[in-house]
N, C-alpha and C positions, 0 to 999 in steps of 0.2 A: 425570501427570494433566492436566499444559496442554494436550499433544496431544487429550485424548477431550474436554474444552470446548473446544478451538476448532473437533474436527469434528462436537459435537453446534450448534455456533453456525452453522458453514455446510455444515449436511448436503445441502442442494440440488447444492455443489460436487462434493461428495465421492461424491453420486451419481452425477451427470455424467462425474467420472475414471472410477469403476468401469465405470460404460456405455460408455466409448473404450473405455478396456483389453478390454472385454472383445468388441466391435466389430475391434479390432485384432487379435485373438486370433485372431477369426473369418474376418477376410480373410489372415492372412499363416500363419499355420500351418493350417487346414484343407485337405484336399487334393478334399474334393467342390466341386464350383462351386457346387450350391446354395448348402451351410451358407458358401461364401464371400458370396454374394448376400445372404444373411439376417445374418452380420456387416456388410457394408455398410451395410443398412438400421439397426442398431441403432447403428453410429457414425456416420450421418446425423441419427438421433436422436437424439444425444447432443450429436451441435452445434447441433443448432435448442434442445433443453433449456436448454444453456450459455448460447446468446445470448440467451432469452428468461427466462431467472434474472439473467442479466447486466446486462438492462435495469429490469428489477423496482426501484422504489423504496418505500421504507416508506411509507404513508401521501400519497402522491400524489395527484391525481388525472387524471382523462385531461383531453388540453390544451383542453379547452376554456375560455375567461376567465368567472369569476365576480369575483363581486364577494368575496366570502368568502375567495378566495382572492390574491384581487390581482394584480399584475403582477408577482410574486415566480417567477422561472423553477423553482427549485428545490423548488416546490411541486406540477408538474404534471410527468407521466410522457411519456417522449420516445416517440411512434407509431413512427419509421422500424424501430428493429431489428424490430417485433413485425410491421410490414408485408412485411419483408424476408423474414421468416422463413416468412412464409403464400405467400412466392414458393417458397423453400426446398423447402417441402412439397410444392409442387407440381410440380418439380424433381424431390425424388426420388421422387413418384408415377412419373411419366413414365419416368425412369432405370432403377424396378423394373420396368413394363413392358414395357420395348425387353428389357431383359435375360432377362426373364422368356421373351418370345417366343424370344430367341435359346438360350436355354437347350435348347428344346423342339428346334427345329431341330436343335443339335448331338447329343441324346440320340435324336434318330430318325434320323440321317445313322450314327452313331456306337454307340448301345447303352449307351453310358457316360457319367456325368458325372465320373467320374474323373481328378481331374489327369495320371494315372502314364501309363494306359491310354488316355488322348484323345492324349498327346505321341508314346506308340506308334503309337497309329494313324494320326498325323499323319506320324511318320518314313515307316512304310510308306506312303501314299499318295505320297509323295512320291519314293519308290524306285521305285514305279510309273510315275510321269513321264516 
């Protein structure tokens, strides 16, 4: 029963593992490229979740000095990861993009986004050479 209180205590973590694994799942055993694309994105997401639960402090607030609060550091919330992480985003907007384009290209060059069937039609193109 220690197990299910420490993961009802930090169920944010234990969301995050599940969202890798299952991220993980999606890039290394699927054999469509999309649903590899769409695993991608969901274990991008799961590290910007991680680092931005990771930074979270109870009862902080953001850094700006009050007086209420005083010059106690451990009273005010660190900006950089949470800045980091709106870079993050924007990162994998861009990454889905390009790949999104490239997708389309290989699916109209090719007919497939099949791992099995793009390798084939890769070997043959290259018997062609």
């Amino acid at each position: 029963m220690e197990w299910l209180h420490l993961l009802v205590r930090h169920w944010a973590y234990a969301l995050t593992v599940l969202l890798i694994l299952i991220g993980l799942h999606g890039m290394l055993l699927k054999r469509n490229l999309l649903k590899k694309l769409i695993g991608m994105n969901i274990f991008q997401g799961a590290i910007i979740l991680f680092f931005i639960v990771h930074a979270y402090k109870d009862g902080a607030s953001v850094p700006i000095w009050s007086k209420a609060l005083g010059e106690h550091a451990e009273r005010y919330m660190n900006p950089v990861p949470h800045g980091l992480m709106l870079t993050a985003i924007v990162v994998s907007v861009a990454t889905t993009g390009v790949a999104l384009a490239l997708l389309s290209l290989i699916h109209k060059r090719y007919g497939t986004l099949e791992e099995d069937e793009l390798l084939t039609a890769l070997r043959a193109d290259r018997e062609e050479v």
